[in-house]
N, CA, C and O of each residue as an XYZ file, in Angstrom:
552
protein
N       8.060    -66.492     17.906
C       7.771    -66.203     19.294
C       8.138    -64.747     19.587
O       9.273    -64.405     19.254
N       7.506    -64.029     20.043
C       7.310    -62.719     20.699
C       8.443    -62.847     22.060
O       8.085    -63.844     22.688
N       9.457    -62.322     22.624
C       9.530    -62.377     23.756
C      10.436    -60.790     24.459
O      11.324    -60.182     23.861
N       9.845    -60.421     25.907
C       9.777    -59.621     26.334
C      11.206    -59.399     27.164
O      10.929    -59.900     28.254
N      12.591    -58.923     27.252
C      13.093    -59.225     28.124
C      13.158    -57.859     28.778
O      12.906    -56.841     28.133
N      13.537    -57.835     30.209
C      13.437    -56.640     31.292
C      14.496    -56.638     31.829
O      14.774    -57.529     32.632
N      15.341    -55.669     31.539
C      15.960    -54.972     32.300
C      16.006    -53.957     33.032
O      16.768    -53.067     32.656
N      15.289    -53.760     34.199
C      14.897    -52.608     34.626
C      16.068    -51.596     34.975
O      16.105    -50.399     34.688
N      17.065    -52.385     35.695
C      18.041    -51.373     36.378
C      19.109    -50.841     35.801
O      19.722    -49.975     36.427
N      19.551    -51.235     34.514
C      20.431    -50.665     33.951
C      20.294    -51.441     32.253
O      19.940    -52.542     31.831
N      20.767    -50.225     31.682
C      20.656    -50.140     29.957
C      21.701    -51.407     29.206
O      22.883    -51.068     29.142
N      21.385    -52.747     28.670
C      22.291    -53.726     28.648
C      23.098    -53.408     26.874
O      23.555    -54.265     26.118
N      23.027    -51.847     26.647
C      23.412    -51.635     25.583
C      24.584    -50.096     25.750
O      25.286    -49.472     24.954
N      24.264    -49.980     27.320
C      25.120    -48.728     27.245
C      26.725    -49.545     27.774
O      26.829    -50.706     28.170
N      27.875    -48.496     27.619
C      29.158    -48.791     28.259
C      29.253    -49.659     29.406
O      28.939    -49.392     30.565
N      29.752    -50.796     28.915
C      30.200    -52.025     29.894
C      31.197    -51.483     30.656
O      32.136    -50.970     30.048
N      31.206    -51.480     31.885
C      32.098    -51.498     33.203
C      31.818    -50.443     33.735
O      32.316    -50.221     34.839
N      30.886    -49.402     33.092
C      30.345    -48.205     33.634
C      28.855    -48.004     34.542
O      27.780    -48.153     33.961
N      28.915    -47.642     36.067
C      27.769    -47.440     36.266
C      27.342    -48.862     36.485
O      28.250    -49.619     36.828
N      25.912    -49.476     36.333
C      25.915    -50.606     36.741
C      25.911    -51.619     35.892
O      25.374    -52.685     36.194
N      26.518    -51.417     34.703
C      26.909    -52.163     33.394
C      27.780    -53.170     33.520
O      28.954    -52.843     33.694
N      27.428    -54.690     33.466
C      28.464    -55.043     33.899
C      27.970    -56.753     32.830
O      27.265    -56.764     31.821
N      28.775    -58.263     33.662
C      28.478    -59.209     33.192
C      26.928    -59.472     32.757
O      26.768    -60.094     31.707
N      25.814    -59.063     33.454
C      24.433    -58.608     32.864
C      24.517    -58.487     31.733
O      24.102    -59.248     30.858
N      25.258    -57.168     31.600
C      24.260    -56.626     30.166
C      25.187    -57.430     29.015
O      24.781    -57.305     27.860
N      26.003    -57.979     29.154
C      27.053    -58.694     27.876
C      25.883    -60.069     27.999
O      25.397    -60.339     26.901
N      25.503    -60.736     28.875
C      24.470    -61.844     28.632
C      23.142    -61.584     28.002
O      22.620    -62.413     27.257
N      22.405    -60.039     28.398
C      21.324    -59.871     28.246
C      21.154    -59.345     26.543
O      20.186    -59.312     25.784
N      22.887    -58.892     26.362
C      23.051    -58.060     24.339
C      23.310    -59.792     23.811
O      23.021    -60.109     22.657
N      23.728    -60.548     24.540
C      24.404    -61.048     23.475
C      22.847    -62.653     23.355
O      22.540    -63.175     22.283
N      22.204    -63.038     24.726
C      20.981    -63.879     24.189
C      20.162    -63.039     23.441
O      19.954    -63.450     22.300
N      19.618    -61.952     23.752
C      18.799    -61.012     23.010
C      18.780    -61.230     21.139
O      17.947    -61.676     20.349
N      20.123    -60.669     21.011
C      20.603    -60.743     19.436
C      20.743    -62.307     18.751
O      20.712    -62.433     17.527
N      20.869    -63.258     19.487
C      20.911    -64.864     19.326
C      19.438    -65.206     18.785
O      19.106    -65.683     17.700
N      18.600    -64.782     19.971
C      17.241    -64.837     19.661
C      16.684    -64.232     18.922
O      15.625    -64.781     18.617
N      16.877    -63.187     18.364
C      16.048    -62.449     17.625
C      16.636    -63.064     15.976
O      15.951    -62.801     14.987
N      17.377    -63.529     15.893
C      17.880    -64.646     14.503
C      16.309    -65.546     14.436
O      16.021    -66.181     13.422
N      15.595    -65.506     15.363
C      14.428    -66.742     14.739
C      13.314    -66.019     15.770
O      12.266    -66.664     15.730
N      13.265    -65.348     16.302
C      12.309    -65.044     17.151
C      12.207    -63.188     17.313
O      13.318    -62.663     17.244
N      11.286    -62.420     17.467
C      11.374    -61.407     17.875
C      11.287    -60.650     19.278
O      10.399    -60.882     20.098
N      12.102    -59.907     19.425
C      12.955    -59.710     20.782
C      13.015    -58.393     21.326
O      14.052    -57.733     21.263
N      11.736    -57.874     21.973
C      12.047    -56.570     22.718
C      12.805    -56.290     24.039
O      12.911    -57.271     24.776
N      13.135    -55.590     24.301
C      14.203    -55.381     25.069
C      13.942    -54.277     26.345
O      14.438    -53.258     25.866
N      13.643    -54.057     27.153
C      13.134    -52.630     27.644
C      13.817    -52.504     29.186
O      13.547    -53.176     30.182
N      14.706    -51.509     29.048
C      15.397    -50.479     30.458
C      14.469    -49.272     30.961
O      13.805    -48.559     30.208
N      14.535    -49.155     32.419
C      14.058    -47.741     32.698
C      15.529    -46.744     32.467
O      15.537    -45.513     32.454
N      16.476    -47.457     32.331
C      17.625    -46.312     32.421
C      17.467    -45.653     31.186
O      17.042    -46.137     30.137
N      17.917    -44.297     31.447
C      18.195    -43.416     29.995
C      19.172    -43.894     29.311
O      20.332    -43.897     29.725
N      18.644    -44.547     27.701
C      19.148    -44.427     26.905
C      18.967    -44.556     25.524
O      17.832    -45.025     25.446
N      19.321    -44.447     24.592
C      19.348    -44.647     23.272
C      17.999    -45.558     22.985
O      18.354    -46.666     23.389
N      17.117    -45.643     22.673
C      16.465    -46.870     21.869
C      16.729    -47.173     20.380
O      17.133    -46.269     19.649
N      16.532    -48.306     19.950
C      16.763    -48.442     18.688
C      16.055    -49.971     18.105
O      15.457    -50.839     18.742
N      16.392    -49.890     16.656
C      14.904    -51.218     16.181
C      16.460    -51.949     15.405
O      17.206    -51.123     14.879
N      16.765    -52.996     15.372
C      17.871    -53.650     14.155
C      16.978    -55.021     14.117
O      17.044    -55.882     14.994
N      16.156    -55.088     12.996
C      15.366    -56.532     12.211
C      14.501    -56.886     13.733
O      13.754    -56.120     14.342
N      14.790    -57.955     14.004
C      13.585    -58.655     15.093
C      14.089    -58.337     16.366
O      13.878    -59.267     17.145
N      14.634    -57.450     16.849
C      15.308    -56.832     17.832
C      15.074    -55.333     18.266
O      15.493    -54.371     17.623
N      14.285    -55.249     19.548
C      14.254    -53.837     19.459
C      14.382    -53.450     20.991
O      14.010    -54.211     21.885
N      15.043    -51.974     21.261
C      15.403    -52.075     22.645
C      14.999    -50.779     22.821
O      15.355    -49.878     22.062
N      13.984    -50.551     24.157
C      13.251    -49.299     24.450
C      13.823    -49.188     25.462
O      14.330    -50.119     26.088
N      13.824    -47.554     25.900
C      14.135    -47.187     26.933
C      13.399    -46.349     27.405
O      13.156    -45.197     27.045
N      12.858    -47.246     28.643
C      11.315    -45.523     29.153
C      11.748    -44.212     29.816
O      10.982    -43.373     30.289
N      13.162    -44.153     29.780
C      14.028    -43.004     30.047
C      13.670    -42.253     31.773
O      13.555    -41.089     32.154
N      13.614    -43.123     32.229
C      13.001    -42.912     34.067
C      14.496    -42.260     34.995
O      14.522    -41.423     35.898
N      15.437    -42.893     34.459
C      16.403    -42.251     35.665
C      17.720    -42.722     34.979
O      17.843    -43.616     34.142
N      18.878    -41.747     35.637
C      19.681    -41.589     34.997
C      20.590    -43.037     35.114
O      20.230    -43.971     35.831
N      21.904    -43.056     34.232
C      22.343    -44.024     34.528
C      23.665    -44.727     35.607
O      24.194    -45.825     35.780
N      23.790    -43.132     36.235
C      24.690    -42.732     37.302
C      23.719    -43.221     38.773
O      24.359    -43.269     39.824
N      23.184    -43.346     38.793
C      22.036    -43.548     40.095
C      22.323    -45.184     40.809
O      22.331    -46.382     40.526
N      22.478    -44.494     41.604
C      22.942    -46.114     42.425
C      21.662    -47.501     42.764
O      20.645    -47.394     43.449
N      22.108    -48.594     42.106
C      20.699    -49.634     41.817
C      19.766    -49.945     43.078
O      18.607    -50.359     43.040
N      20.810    -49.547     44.597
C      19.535    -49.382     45.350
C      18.666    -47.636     45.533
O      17.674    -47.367     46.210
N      19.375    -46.859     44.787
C      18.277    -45.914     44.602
C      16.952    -45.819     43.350
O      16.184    -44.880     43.139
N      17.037    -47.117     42.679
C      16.600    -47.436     41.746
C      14.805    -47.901     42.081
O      13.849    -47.286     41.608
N      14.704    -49.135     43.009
C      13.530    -49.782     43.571
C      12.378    -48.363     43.664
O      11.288    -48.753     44.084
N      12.395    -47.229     43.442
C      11.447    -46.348     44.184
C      10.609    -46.591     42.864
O       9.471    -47.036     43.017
N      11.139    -46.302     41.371
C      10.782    -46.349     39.816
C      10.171    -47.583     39.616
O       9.824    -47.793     38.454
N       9.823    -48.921     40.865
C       9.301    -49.807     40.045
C       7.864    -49.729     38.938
O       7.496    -50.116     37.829
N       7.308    -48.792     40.352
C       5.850    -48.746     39.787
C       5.683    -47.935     38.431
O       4.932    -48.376     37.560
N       6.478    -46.588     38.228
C       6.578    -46.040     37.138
C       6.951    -47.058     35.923
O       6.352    -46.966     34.852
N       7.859    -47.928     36.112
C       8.359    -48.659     34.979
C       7.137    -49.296     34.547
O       6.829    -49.389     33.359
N       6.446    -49.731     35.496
C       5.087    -50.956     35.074
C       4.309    -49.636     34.254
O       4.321    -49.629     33.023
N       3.809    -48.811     34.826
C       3.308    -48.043     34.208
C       3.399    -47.574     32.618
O       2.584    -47.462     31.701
N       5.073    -47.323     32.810
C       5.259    -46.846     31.547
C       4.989    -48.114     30.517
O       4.545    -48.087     29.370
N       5.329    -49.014     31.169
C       5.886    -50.827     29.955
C       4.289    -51.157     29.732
O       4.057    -51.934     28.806
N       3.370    -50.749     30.337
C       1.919    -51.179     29.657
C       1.224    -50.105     29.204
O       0.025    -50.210     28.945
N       1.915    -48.917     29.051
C       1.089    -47.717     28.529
C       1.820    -47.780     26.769
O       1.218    -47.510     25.729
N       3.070    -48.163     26.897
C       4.262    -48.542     25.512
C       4.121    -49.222     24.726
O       4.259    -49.099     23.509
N       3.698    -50.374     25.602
C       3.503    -51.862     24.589
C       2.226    -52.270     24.623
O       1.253    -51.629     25.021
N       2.272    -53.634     24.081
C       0.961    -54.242     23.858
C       1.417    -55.702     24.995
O       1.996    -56.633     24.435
N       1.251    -55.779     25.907
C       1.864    -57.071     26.653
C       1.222    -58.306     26.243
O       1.862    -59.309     25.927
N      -0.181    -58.222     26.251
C      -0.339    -59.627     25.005
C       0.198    -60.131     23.993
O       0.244    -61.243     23.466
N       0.607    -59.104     23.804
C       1.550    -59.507     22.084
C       2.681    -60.577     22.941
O       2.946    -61.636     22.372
N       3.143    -60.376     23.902
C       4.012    -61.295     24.249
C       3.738    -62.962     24.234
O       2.608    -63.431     24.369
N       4.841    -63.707     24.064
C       4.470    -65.152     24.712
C       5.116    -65.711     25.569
O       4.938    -66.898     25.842
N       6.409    -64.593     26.438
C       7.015    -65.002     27.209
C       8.090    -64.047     27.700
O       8.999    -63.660     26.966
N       7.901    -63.551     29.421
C       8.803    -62.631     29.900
C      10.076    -63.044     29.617
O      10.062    -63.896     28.728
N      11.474    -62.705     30.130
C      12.899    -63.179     30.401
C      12.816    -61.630     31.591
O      12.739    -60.434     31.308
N      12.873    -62.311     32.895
C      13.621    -60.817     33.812
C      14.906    -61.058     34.398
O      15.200    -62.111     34.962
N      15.541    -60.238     34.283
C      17.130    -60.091     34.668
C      17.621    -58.953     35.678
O      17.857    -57.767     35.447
N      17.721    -59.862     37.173
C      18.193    -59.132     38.289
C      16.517    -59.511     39.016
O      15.479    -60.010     38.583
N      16.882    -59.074     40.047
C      15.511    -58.952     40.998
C      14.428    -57.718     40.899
O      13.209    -57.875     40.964
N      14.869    -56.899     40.789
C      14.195    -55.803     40.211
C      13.365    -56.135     39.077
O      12.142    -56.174     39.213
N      13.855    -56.349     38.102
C      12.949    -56.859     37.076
C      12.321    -57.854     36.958
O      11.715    -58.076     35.910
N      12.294    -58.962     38.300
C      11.853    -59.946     38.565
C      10.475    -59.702     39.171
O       9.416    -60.252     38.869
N      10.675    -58.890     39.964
C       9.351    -58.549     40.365
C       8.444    -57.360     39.474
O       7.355    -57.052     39.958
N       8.700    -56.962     38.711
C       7.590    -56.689     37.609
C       7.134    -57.440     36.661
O       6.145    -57.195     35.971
N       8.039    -58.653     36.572
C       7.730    -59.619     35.265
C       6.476    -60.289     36.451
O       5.376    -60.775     36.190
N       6.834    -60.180     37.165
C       5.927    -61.397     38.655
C       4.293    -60.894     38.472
O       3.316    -61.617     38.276
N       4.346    -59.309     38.613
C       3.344    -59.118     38.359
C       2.260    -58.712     36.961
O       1.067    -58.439     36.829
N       3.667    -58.884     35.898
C       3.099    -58.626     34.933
C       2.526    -60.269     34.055
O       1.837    -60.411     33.046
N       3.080    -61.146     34.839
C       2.669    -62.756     34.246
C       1.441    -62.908     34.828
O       0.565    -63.491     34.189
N       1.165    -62.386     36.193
C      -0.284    -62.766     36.602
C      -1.199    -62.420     36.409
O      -2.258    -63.023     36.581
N      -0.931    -60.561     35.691
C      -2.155    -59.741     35.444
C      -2.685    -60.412     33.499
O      -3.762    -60.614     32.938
N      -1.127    -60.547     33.069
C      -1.423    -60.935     31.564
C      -1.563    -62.326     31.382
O      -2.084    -62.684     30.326
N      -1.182    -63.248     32.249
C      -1.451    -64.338     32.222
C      -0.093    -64.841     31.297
O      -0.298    -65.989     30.902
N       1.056    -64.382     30.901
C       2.294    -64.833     30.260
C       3.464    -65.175     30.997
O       4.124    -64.428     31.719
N       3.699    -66.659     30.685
C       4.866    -66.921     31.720
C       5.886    -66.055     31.465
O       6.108    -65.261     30.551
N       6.538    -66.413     32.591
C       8.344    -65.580     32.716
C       9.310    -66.600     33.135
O       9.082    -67.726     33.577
N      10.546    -65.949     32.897
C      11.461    -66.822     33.682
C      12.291    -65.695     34.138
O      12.478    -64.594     33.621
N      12.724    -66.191     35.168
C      13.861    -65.210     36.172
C      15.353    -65.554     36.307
O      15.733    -66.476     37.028
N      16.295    -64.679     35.493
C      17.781    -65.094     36.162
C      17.877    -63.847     36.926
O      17.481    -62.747     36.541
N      18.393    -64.095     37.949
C      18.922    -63.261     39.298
C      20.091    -62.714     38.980
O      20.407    -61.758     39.688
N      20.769    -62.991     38.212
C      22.400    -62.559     37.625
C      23.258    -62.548     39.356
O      24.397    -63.014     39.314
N      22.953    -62.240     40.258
C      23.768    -61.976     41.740
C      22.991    -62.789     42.631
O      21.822    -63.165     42.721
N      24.113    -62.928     43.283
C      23.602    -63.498     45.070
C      23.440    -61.974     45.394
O      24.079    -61.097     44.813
N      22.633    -61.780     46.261
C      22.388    -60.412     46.737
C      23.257    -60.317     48.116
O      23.895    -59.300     48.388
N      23.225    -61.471     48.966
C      24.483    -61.360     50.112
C      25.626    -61.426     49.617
O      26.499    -60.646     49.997
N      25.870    -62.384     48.648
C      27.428    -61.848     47.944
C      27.824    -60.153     47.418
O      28.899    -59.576     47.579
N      26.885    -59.756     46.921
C      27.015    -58.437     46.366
C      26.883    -57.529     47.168
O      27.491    -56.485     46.932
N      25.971    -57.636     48.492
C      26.655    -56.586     49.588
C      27.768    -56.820     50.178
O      28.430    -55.838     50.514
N      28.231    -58.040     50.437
C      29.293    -58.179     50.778
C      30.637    -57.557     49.982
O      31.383    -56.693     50.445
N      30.757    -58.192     48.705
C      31.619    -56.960     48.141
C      31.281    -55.392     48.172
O      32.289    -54.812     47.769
N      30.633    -54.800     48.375
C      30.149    -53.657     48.380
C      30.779    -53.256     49.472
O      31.475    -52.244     49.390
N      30.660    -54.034     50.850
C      31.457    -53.870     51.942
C      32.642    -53.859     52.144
O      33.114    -53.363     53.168
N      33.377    -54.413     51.191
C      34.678    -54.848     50.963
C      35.716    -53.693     50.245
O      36.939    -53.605     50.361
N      34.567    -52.657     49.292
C      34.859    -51.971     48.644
C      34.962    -50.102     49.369
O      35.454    -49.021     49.047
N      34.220    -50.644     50.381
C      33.958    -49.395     51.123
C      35.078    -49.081     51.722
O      35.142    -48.068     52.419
């Protein structure tokens, strides 16, 4: 099985606790690498960083914005990301999105209807919980 996972808003391979690196990307490195033991497993961030290929595992980065950028200054890059992720890949080749966070939820949304490949969505946050700490933090 081919499968596509999206991380749009932050790199699930750069420094954990940095920036918006957080319980995400330790779920998104560690099913990724599980799966790619029997299945092959692309991986793709708009954040800048590193790409790299290890066996059925490969993680692109369309290098759109930095990784200091705050995730609601992020939403403006959706359309670029779509852009870049079907000018990159082959999306047929897929047989199945994984999007992680809302952001990447809504490009998998529109990328299942145009390609016709299901997705599935984890939200990783309550989004009122997470402004709320945000508020808390201020």
């Amino acid at each position: 099985m081919n499968i596509l996972q999206l991380a749009f808003h932050t790199s699930p391979f750069n420094e954990v606790g940095k920036n918006d690196g957080g319980g995400m990307s330790i779920y998104v490195q560690q099913i990724s690498r599980h799966l790619s033991d029997n299945h092959n497993v692309t991986v793709v961030t708009g954040e800048k960083a590193e790409s790299f290929k290890d066996n059925n595992l490969e993680f692109i980065s369309l290098d759109i914005f930095e990784s200091e950028l705050n995730v609601e200054d992020k939403e403006i890059y959706l359309q670029e990301f779509k852009n870049k992720l079907e000018d990159s890949l082959d999306l047929n080749s897929f047989d199945v999105i994984h999007a992680h966070y809302w952001l990447s939820g809504l490009i998998a949304k529109e990328i299942s209807n145009e390609f016709d490949i299901p997705f599935v969505f984890t939200s990783h946050s309550l989004g009122s919980f997470s402004r709320w700490l945000q508020q808390r933090k201020s």
